[in-house]
C-alpha positions in Angstrom: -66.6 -9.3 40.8 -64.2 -10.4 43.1 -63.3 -13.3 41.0 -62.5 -10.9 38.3 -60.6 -8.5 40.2 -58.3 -11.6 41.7 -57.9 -13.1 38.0 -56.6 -9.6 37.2 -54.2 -8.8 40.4 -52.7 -12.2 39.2 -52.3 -11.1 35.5 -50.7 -8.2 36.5 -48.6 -9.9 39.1 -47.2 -11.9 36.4 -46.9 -9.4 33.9 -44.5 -7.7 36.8 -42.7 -11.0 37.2 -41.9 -11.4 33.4 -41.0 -8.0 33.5 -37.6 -8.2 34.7 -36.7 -11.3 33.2 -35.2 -12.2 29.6 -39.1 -12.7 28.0 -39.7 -9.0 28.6 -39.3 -8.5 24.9 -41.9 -10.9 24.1 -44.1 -9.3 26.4 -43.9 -5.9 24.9 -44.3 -7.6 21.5 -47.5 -9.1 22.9 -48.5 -5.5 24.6 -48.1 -4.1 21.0 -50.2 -5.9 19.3 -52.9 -4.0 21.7 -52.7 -0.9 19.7 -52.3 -1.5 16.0 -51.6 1.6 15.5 -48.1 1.6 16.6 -45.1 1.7 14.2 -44.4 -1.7 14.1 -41.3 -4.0 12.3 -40.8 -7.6 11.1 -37.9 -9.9 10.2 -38.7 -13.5 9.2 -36.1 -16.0 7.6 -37.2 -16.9 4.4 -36.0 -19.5 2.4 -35.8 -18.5 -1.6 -35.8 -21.6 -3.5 -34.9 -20.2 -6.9 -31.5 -20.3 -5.3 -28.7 -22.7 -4.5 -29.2 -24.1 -1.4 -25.8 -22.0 -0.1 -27.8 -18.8 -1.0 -31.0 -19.4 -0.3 -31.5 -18.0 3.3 -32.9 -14.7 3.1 -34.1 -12.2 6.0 -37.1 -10.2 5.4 -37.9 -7.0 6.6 -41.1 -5.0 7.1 -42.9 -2.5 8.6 -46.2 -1.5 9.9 -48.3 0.8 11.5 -48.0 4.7 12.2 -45.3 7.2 11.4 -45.7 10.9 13.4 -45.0 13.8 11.5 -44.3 17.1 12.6 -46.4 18.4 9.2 -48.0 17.1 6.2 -46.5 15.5 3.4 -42.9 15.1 5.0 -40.6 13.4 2.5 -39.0 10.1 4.6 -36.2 7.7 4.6 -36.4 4.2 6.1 -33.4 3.2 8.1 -32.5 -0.5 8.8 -29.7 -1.7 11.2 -28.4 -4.9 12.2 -26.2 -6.5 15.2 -24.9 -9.2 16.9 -26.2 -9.2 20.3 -25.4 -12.6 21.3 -22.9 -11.7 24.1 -24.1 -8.2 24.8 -27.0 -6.0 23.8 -25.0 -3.3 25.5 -21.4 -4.1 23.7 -22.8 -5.5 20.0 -20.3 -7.4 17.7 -20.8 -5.4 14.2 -22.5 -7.3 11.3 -20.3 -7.2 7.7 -21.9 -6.9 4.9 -19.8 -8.0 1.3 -22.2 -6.1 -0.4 -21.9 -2.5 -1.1 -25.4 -1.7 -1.1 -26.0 -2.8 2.5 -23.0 -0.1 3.5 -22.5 3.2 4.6 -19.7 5.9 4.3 -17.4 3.1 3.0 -17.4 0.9 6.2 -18.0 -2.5 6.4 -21.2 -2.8 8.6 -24.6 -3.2 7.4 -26.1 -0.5 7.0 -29.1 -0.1 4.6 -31.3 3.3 3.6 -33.5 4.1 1.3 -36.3 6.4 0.6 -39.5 5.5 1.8 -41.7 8.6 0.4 -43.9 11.3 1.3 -46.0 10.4 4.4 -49.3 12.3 3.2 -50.6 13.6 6.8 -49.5 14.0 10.0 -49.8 10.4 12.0 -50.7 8.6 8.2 -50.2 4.6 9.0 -49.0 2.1 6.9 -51.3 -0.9 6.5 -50.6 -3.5 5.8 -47.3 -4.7 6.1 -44.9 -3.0 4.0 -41.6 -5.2 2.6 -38.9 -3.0 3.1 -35.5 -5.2 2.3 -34.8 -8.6 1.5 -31.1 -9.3 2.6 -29.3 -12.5 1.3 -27.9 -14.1 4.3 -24.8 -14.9 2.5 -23.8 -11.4 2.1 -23.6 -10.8 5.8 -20.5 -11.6 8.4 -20.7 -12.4 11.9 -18.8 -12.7 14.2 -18.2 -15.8 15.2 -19.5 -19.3 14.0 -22.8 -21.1 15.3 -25.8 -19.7 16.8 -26.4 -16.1 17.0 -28.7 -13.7 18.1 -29.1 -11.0 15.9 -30.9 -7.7 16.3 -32.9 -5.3 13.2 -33.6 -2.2 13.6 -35.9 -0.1 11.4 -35.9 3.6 11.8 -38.3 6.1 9.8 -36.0 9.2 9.3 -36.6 12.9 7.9 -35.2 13.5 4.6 -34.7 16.9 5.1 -32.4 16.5 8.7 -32.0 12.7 9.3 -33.9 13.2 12.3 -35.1 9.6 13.8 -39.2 10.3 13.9 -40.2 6.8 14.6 -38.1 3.3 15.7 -38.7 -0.5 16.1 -36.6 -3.3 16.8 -36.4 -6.8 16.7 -34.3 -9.8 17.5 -33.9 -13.1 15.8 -31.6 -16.3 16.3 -29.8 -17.3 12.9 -27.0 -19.9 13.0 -23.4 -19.2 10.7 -22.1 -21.7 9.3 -19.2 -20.4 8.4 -16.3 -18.9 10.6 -16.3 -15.6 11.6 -14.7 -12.6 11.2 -13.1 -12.5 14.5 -12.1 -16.2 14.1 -10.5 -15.3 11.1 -8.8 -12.4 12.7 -7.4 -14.4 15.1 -6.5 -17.3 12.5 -4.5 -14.2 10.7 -2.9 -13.1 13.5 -1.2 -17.0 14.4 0.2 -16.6 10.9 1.9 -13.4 11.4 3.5 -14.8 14.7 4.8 -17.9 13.0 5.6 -16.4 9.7 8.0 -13.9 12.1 8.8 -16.7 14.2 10.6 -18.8 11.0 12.2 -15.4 10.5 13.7 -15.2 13.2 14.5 -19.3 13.6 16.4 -18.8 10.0 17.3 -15.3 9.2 18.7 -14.5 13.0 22.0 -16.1 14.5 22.7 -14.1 17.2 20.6 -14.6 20.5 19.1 -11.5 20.3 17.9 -9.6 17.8 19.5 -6.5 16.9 17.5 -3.4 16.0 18.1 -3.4 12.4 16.5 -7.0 12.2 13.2 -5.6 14.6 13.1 -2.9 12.0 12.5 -5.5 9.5 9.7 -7.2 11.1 7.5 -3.6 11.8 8.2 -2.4 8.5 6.5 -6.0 7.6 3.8 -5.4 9.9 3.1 -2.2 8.8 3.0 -3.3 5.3 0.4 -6.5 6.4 -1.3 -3.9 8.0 -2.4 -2.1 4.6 -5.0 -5.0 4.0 -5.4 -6.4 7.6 -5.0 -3.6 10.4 -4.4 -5.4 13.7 -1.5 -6.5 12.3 0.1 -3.6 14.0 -0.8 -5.4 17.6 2.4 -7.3 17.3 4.9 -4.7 17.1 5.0 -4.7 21.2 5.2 -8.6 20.6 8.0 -8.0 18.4 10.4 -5.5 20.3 10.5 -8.2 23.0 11.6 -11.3 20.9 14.6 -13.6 21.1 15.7 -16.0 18.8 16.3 -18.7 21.2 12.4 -18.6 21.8 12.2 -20.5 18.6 15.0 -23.6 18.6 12.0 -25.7 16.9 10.1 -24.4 13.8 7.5 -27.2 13.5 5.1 -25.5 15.6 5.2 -22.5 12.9 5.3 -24.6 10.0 2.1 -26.5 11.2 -0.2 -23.3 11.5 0.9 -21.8 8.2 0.0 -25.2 6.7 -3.6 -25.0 8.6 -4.1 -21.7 7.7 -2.0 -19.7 5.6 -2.9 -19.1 2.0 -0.6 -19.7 -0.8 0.5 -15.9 -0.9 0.6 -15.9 2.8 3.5 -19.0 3.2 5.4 -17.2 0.2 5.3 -13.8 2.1 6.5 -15.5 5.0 9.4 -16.7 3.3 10.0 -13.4 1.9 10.1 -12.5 5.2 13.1 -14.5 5.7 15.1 -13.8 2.8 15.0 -10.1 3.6 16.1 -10.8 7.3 18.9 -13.0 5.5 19.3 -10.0 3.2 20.2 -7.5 6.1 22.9 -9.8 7.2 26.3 -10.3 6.4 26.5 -13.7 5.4 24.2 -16.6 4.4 25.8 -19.9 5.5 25.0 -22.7 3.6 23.0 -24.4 6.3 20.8 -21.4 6.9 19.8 -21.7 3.7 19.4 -25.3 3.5 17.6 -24.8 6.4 14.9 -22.6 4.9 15.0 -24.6 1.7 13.5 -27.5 3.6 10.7 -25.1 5.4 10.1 -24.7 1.8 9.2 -28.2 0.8 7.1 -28.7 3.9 5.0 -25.5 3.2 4.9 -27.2 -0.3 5.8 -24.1 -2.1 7.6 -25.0 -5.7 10.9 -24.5 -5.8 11.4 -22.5 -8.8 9.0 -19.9 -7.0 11.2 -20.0 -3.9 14.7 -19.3 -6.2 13.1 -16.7 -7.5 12.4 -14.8 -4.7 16.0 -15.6 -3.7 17.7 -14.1 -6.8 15.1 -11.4 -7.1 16.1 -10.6 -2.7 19.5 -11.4 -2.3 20.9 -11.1 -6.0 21.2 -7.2 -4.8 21.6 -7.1 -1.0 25.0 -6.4 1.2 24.7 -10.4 2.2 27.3 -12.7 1.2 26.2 -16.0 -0.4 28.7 -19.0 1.0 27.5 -20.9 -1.7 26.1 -18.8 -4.9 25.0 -21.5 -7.2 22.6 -22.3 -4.7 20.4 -19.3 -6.3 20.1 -21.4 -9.5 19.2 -24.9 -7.7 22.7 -26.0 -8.1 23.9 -28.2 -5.7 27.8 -28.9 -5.6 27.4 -32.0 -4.9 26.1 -33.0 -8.5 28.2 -34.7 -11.0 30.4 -32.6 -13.8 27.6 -33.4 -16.4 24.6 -32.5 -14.7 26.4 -29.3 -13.0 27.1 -28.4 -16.6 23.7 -28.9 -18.2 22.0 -27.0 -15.4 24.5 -24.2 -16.1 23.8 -23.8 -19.3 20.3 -23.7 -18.6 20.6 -20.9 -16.5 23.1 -19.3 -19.1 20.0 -19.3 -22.0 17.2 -18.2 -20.0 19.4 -15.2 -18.1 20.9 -14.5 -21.9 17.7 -13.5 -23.1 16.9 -11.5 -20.2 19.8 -8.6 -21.3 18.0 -7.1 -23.5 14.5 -7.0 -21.6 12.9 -3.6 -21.6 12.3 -3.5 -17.8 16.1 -1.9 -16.4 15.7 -4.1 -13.5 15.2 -7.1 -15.1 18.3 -6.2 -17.1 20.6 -5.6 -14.2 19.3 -8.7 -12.7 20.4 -10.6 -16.1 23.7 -8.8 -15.7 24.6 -10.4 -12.4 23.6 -13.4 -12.7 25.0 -14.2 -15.9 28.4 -12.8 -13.6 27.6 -15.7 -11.3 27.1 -18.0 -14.0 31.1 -17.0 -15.5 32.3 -17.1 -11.9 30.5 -21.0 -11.5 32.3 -22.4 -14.8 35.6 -21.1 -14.3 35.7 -22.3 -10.7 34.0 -25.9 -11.6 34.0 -26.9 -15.1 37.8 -27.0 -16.2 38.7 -25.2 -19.5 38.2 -26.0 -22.8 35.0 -27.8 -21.9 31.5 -26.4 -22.4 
């Protein structure tokens, strides 16, 4: 008896131990299992190989065990959430989901619902275990990349109220392969700052920018901000600038090459040209300048002139050099010059008549330019 009694004191002792330590979850999970009755839930990885080995991860999701009832045949909802508790169970990082049916109220979390029935009696249990979502892995978004811990939650809720009548959780460790949100966030954010910072390098002469330029850069923010938020963060950033902060535009031109899409180097550019365009004058270095950030962001050079005609063409900014809108350079011989102009002569020709207004006003001045260009190079008489 004594033996017993001292093999028990020590189980106990232990079980106070464990406790207050991290494996207290697994000790509750163990104490559960003591009464099968209680509601109970499940998540395994599962690995579906009727799938591509990039979509093949799926978690699993059951249930178990009894669901109170304040009455008979109560119509019920099952509830099941999902965060990132690897840094805090108290501060969770949200899960994404990319599909819609794992959201809620238009927001990006996961968040899944569905109807689970009428529970017949009052304390009915569900045996045995009950599947109550399979999520493919690759529709979620963490975070951040590598391991994480990740916590379900399954909730049995009252159709009639929402009212939570029963709750389990568990946590699993999955590991993203992929970066994360927050990563990406802060990828996004490093092209904003240089995309500003060229701006400013190209657009900006003075040492200091005036308030009409900072107006330019939070009106761009604010557009960015449409499809990425915190892009507002760096208006404060921006009312403190000076263009002597960036003498050196490699360091910008490097992390728009690392991670700027296509239509996020060409909006940085654009960027530029309206800076340019709320200037006075364009010298012909500033825009030789920009043409070679150009070719190092590889962007194709008709697709720059074109957002240099379709910018400037209309703005109070003088051009020192106008034939540099039409990839004319003055240094070219009296043949080529000609050849190119006449290029540019056909394709703005057909433009005149071009249903779009703007597109015909653009025509108009441009074919203006063109005039201006062969009267002032190519002598008369020649075509």
């Amino acid at each position: 008896m004594i033996i017993v009694m001292t093999a028990v004191s020590m189980v106990l002792i232990g079980m106070t131990a464990v406790w207050f330590t991290p494996l207290r979850p697994v000790l509750l999970r163990c104490l559960s299992g003591v009464n099968r009755l209680r509601f109970t839930c499940k998540v395994q990885l599962l690995i579906d190989e009727s799938r591509s080995v990039s979509e093949d991860k799926v978690f699993c999701v059951q249930m178990i065990g009894k669901i109170p009832t304040p009455r008979d045949r109560m119509d019920t909802n099952v509830c099941v959430e999902l965060m990132d508790i690897t840094n805090s169970r108290f501060q969770p990082d949200p899960v994404l989901s990319v599909d819609e049916c794992y959201r809620s109220s238009g927001q990006a979390d996961f968040h899944f619902v569905t109807h689970n029935g009428i529970i017949p009696k009052k304390n009915a249990v569900i045996i045995p275990w009950k599947t109550i979502v399979r999520i493919p892995a690759h529709q979620l978004r963490f975070a951040r990349r590598g391991r994480r811990k990740l916590l379900f939650k399954v909730s049995i809720l009252a159709c009639e109220n929402g009212e939570v009548l029963t709750s389990d959780q568990q946590a699993i460790e999955y590991v993203f392969c992929r970066d994360g949100y927050q990563e990406l966030g802060e990828r996004k954010m490093d092209v904003l700052k240089a995309s500003i910072e060229l701006a400013a390098k190209w657009g900006v002469e003075e040492s200091s920018f005036n308030n009409e330029t900072k107006q330019t850069f939070l009106q761009w923010l604010n557009q960015e901000a449409q499809t990425f938020p915190a892009a507002m963060q760096l208006t404060e950033w921006v009312e403190t600038l000076q263009t002597h902060h960036f003498c050196n535009d490699r360091q910008a031109v490097d992390c728009l090459l690392a991670y700027a899409e296509q239509t996020d180097k060409l909006a940085a550019i654009e960027l530029a040209l309206r800076v340019f365009a709320s200037n006075a004058v364009m010298t012909t270095e500033q825009f030789a300048g920009l043409s070679d950030v150009v070719r190092r962001l590889q962007i194709k050079k008709d697709r720059f002139l074109a957002l240099c005609q379709k910018i400037l063409l209309f703005s109070e900014c003088r051009l020192q050099a106008p034939a540099l809108l039409f990839g004319i350079d003055e240094s070219m011989d009296e043949d080529t010059f000609r050849i190119r102009l006449n290029e540019e002569y056909r394709k703005w020709n057909a433009r005149v008549t071009h249903p779009d207004e703007e597109i015909r006003r653009q025509a108009d001045k441009m074919l203006s330019l063109i005039a201006e260009l062969r009267s002032s190079r190519i002598p008369s008489g020649v075509s």
